[in-house]
C-alpha positions in Angstrom: -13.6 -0.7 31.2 -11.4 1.6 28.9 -13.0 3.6 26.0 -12.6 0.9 23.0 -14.2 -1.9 25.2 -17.5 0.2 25.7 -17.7 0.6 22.4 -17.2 -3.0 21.2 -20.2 -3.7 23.6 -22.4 -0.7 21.6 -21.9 -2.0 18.1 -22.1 -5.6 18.3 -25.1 -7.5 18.4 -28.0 -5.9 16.9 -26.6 -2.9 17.0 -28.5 -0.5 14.3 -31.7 -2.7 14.8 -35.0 -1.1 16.3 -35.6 -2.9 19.6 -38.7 -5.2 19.3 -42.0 -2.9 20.6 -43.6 -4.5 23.6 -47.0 -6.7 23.3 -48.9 -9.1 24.9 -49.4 -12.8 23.2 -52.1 -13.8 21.5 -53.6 -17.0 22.7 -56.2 -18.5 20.6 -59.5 -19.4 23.0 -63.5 -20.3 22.2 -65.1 -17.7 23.0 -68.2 -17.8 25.4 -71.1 -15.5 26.5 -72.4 -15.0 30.4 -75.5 -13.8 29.9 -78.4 -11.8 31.5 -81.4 -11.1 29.3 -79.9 -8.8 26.7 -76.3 -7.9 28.6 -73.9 -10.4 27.2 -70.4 -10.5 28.8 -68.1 -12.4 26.4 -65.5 -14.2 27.6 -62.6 -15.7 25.3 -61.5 -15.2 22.3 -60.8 -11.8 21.2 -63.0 -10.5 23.8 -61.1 -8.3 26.7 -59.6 -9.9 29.5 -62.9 -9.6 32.1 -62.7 -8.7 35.4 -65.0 -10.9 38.1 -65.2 -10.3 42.1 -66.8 -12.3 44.9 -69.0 -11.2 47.6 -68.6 -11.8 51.3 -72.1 -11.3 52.6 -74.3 -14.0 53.4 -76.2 -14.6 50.3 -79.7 -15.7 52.5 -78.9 -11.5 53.2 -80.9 -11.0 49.6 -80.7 -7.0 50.6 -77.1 -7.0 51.7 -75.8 -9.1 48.7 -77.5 -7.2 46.2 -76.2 -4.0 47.2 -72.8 -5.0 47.7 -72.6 -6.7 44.3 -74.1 -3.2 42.9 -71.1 -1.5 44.5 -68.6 -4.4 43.0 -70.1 -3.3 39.3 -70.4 0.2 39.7 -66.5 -0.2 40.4 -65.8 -1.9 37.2 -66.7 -5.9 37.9 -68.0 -7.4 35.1 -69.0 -11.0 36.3 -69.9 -10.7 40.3 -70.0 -14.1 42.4 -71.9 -14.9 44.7 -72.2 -17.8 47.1 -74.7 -20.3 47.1 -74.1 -22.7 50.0 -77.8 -23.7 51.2 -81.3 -23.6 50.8 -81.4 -20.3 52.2 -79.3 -18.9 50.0 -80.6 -20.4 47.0 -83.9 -19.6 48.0 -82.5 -15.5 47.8 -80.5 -15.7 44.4 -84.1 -15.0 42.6 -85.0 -12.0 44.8 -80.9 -10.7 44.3 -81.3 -11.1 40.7 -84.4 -8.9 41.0 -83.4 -5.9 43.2 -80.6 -5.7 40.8 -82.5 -5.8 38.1 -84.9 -2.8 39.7 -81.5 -1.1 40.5 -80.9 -1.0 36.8 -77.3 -3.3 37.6 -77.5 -6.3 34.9 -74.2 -8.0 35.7 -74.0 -11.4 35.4 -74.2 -13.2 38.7 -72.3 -16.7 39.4 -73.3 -19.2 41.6 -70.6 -20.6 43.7 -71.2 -24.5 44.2 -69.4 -27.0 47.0 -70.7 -30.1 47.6 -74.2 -29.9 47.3 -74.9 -28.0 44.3 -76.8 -30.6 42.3 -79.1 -30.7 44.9 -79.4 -26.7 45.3 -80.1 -26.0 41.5 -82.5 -29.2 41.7 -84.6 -28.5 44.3 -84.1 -24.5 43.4 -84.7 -24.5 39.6 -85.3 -20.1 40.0 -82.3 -19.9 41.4 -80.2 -22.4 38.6 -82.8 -19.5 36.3 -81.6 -16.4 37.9 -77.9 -17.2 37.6 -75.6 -16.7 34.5 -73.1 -19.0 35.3 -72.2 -22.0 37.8 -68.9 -22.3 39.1 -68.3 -26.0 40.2 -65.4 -27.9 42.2 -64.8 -31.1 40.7 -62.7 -32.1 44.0 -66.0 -31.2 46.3 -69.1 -33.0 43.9 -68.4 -36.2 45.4 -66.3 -39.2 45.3 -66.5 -42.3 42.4 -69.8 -43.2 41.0 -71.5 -40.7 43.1 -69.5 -38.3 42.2 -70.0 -38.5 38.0 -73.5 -38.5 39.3 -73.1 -35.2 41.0 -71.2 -33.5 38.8 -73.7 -34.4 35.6 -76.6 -33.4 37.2 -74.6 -29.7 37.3 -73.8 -29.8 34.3 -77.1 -31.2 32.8 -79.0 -28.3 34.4 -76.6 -25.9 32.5 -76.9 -26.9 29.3 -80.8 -27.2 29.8 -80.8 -23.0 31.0 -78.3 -22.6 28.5 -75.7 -21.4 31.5 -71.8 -21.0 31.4 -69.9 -22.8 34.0 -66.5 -22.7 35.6 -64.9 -25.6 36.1 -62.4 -24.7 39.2 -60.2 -26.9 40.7 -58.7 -25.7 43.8 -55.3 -26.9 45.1 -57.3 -27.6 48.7 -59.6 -29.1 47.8 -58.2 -31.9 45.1 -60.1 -35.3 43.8 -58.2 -37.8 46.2 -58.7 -40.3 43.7 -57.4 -38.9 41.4 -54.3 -38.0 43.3 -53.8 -41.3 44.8 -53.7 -42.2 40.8 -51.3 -40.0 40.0 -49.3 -40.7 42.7 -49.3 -44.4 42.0 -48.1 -43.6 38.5 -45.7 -41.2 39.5 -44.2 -44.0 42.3 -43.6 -46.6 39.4 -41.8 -44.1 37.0 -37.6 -44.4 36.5 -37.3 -41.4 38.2 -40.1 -40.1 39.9 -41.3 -36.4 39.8 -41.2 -34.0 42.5 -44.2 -34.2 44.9 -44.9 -30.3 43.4 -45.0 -31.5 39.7 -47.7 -34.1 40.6 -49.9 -31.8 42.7 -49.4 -29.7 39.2 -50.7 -32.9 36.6 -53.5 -33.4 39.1 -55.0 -30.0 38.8 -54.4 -30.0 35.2 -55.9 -33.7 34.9 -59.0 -32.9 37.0 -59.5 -29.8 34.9 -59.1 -31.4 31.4 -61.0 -34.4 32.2 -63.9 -32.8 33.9 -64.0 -30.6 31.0 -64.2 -33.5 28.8 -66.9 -35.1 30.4 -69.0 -31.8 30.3 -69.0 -31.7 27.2 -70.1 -35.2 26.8 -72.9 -34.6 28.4 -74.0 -32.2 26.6 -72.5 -29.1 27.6 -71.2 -26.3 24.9 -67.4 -26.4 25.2 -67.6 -22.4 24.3 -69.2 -22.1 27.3 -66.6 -23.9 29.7 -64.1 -21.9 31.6 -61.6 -23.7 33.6 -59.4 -22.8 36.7 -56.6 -24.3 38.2 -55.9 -22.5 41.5 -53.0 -22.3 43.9 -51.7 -20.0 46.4 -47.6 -19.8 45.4 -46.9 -16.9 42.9 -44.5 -19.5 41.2 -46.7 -22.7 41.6 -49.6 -20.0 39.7 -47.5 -19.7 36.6 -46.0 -23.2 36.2 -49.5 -24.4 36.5 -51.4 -22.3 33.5 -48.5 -22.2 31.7 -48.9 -25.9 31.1 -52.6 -25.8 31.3 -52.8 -23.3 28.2 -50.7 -25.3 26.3 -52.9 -28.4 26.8 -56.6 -27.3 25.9 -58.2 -24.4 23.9 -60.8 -23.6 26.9 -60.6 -19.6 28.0 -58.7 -19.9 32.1 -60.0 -17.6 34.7 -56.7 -16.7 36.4 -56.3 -15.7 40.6 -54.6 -16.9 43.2 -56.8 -18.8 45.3 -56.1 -16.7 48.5 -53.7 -13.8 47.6 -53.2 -12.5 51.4 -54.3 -9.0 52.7 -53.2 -5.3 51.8 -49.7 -5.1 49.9 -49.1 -9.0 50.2 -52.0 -9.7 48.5 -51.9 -6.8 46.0 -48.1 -7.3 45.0 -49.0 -11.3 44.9 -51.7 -11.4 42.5 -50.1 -8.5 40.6 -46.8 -10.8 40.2 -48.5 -13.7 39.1 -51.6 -12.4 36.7 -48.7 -9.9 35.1 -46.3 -12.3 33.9 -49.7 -15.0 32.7 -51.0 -12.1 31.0 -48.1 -11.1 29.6 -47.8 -14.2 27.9 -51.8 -14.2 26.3 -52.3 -16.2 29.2 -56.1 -15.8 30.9 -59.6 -14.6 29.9 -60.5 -13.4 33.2 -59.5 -12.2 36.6 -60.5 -11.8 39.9 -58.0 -10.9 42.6 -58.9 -13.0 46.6 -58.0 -9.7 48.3 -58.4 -10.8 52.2 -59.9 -6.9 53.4 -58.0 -5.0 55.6 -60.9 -3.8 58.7 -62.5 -1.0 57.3 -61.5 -1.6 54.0 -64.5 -2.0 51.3 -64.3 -5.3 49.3 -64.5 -3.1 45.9 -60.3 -2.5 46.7 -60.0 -6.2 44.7 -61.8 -5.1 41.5 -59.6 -1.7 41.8 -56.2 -3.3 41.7 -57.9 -6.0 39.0 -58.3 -3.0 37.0 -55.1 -1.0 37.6 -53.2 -4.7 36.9 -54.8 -4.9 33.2 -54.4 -1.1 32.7 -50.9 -0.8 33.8 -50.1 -3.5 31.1 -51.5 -1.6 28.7 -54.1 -3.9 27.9 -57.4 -1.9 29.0 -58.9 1.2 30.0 -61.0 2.3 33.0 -60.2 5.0 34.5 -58.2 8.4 33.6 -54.4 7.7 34.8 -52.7 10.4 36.5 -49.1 10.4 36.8 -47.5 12.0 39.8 -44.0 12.3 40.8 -42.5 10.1 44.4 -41.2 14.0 46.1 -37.6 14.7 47.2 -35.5 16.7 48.2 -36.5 19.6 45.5 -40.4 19.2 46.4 -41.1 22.0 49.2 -44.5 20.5 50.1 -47.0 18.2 50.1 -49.2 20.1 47.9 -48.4 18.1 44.6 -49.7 14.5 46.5 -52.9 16.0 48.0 -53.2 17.6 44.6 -52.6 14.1 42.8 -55.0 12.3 45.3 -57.9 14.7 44.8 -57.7 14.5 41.3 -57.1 10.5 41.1 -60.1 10.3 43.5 -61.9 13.1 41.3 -61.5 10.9 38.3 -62.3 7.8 39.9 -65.7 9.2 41.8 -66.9 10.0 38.7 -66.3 7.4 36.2 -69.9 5.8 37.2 -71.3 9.1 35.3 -68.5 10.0 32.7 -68.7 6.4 31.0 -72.2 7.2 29.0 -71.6 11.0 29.1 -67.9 10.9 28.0 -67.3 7.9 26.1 -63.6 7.5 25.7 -63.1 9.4 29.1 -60.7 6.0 30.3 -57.9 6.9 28.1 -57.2 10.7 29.5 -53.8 11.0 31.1 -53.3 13.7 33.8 -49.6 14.8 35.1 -49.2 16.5 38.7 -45.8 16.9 39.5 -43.9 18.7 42.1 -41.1 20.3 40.6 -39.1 21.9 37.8 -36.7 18.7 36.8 -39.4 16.5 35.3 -42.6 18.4 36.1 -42.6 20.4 32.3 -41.5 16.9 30.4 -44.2 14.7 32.1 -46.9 17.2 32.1 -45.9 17.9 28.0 -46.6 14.1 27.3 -50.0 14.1 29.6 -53.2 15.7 28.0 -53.2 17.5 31.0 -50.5 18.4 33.3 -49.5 20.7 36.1 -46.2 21.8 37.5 -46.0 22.6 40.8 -43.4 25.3 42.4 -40.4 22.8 44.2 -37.7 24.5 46.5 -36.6 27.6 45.4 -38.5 28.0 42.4 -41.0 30.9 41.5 -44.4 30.3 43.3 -46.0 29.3 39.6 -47.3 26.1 38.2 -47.8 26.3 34.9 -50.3 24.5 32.9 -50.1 22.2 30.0 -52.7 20.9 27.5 -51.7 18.9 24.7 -47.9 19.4 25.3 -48.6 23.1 25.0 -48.5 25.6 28.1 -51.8 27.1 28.4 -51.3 29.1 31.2 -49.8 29.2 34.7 -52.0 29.0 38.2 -50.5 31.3 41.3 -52.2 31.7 44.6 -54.0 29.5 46.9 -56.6 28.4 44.9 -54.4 26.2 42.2 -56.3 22.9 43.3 -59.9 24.0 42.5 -58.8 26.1 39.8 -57.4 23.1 38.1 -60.0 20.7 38.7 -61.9 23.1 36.9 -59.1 22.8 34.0 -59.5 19.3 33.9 -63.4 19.8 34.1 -63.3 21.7 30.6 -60.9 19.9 29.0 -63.2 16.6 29.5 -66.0 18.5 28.3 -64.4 20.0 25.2 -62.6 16.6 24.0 -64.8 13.8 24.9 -68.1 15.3 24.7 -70.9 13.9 22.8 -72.4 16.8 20.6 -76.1 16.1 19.8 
C-alpha cells in the first residue's frame, strides 16, 4: 500500500473524533431481596451483578455442608445453594442454617428443588423457614394438572415465608408438553424453524409462562428470578439475548454444565462476558466440574475474576505481571507475582472490614526493563525486576513515583513488606 493510500484510510471516517469509551449496558430489571434476618442480598436493578455457588456435599451431611458453604462465602459467594433432594436433607437445612449462623456466615442459602419439592417444604415447613430462596424446575414439578398443582404449592409456600424463588429451566430437563406444543406449531408453519430455535421458544415459553402463573398466585414478581440454561456457549447467548428482551424479571446467567479446568473456565467466561457485556444478567454462578484435588471455591474465583476483568466489580487487589521471554533471566518475577497474588487473596477475608476499599489496589511485578518501569508507574504499586543483562536492581514505584530500589536476596519479603505499608497508610481506617 503506497504512502497516499495509508493516509486516505487515517482521515476518512471519523477521523478527528474521540473513540466511543467502553461500558457495559444498562438493562432495566425489578429489583429483589434474598434475605436472612437483617443481611439482605439484592438482586436486580441497580444492585451489582451477584455472585452464587453450589455445594456438592450431601446436604443430610448438616456439618460438611455448612462448612463448605462457609468456605464458598468466605471466598466471595453471595447466594450459596444447596441441595435439597429428600427428607434427610430437608430435615438438615434448619441445623445448616444454624451452624452458619453460630459461625457468624449469614449468606443466604437456596434450596434446590426436583420433583418433589412441594412435598419437601410441606412436610418440612423449618426447612421452607430456614431457606432464603427456592429454586424450582418447571420441567421436573410434574406433568398437566398435577403439575400446576405442584408447582403452586412451591410457590404458595414462598409467598407465605415471603421467599425469593428461581424459576430455572434447564435444557435437560424440558416440559414435554410443552415441547410437543411447540413442535406441533412449529410443524404447521410455511417454513418451519430449525429444531435449535424451537428448543430456544420452549425454554423461553416455560420461563415466561411459569413466571406468569407465579405471580398469579400470589407471588411478588420482584422477587422472581428466572433462568434459561444450556450447555453451548452460542446456544447461551441466543437464548438470554431473546429472553431479556421479552420480560423485565432479573436472569441468573451460567451454563448449565461448563466442563472441568480451562474448558470450563474459558466456556463460562465466553458466554457470561459477551451477556454481561450487553447489561445482560443479575447473577452468576459458574458449574465448574473440579479437577481431583481441586476445592469447589475455584468456581466462585473465576466468577469473580470474570466481573472484575470487565470492569464491573471489585474483590480482590489485581496484580499485573508480565508473560517472561527471552529478556527475563529467571523465574523470580512469577514466584514473586504468585506470592503476592496469593498474599492478597489470603487475606481479603480480614482486609474487607479493616481496609475498606482494599479491592481496588493494583500491584505490578514485572520481570524486565522494557515494560517493567511503564506498568509498575500506572500500578499503585509496582516492582521492576532485573531481566538479562541488566543491573541486579528492582526499583520500586508508588504512585507512578520511584521510591526506592530493592537489591539482594531478600526483594520478596522486603516488598511484601512495601505493599504491607502502603495498605496500611492508604486504606486505613483512622479512629
Amino acid at each position: 500500500m503506497d504512502t497516499a493510500s495509508r493516509s486516505s484510510l487515517v482521515t476518512s471516517g471519523a477521523a478527528g473524533q474521540p473513540i466511543p469509551l467502553a461500558a457495559v449496558r444498562a438493562r432495566t430489571t425489578r429489583q429483589g431481596v434474598v434475605a436472612w434476618g437483617s443481611h439482605r442480598v439484592t438482586v436486580g436493578g441497580d444492585a451489582p451483578v451477584r455472585v452464587q455457588s453450589m455445594t456438592n456435599t450431601d446436604t443430610a451431611d448438616a456439618v460438611g455442608t455448612a462448612i463448605q458453604v462457609k468456605e464458598l462465602a468466605l471466598a466471595g459467594s453471595e447466594l450459596v445453594r444447596i441441595t435439597v433432594n429428600n427428607d434427610e436433607a430437608a430435615k438438615a437445612v434448619p441445623y445448616i442454617r444454624e451452624q452458619l449462623d453460630r459461625m457468624d456466615i449469614h449468606v443466604p442459602l437456596i434450596g434446590d428443588f426436583h420433583y418433589n419439592g412441594h412435598r419437601l417444604l410441606t412436610d418440612h415447613p423449618a426447612c421452607a423457614q430456614a431457606l432464603s430462596k427456592y429454586r424450582i424446575n418447571p420441567g421436573n414439578v410434574g406433568r398437566g394438572d398435577k403439575g400446576d398443582r405442584q408447582f403452586a404449592q412451591m410457590v404458595e409456600i414462598a409467598a407465605r415465608h415471603d421467599k425469593a424463588i428461581r424459576i430455572g429451566v434447564n435444557w435437560g430437563s424440558l416440559d414435554q408438553d410443552l415441547l410437543a406444543r411447540l413442535m406441533d406449531e412449529n410443524a404447521s408453519r410455511p417454513q418451519p424453524w430449525e429444531a435449535r430455535q424451537v428448543m430456544y421458544e420452549a425454554l423461553i415459553t416455560s420461563a415466561l409462562e411459569s413466571a406468569k402463573r407465579a405471580e398469579q398466585i400470589g407471588l411478588n414478581g420482584n422477587n422472581i428470578t428466572l433462568s434459561c440454561k444450556v450447555s453451548a456457549v452460542q446456544d447461551l447467548i441466543a437464548v438470554y439475548q431473546a429472553l431479556a428482551q421479552r420480560c423485565d424479571y432479573a436472569l441468573h446467567l451460567g451454563l448449565t454444565e461448563a466442563g472441568m479446568g480451562t474448558k470450563g473456565a474459558v466456556a463460562s467466561t465466553a458466554a457470561l462476558s459477551v451477556l454481561l457485556q450487553q447489561g445482560i444478567g443479575d447473577t452468576i454462578r459458574i458449574s465448574l466440574t473440579p479437577q481431583p484435588g481441586e476445592a469447589r471455591t475455584q468456581e466462585v474465583v473465576i466468577a469473580l475474576e470474570i466481573l472484575q476483568a470487565l470492569g464491573m466489580r471489585a474483590f480482590v487487589p489485581s496484580v499485573t505481571a508480565c508473560p517472561g521471554c527471552g529478556r527475563t533471566t529467571s523465574t523470580t518475577f512469577q514466584e514473586l507475582a504468585k506470592q503476592i497474588d496469593d498474599y492478597l487473596r489470603s487475606s481479603m477475608p480480614v482486609w474487607r472490614e479493616r481496609y475498606p476499599g482494599v479491592e481496588n489496589l493494583k500491584v505490578a511485578v514485572m520481570g524486565c526493563i522494557v515494560n517493567g518501569p511503564g506498568e509498575s508507574k500506572h500500578a499503585d504499586i509496582g516492582i521492576s525486576l532485573p531481566g538479562t543483562g541488566e543491573a541486579p536492581a528492582a526499583p520500586v514505584f508508588i504512585d507512578g513515583q520511584k521510591a526506592m530500589t530493592l537489591r539482594g536476596d531478600d526483594i520478596v519479603r522486603e516488598f511484601q513488606g512495601i505493599v504491607d505499608n502502603y495498605i496500611e497508610k492508604k486504606f486505613g481506617v483512622t479512629v
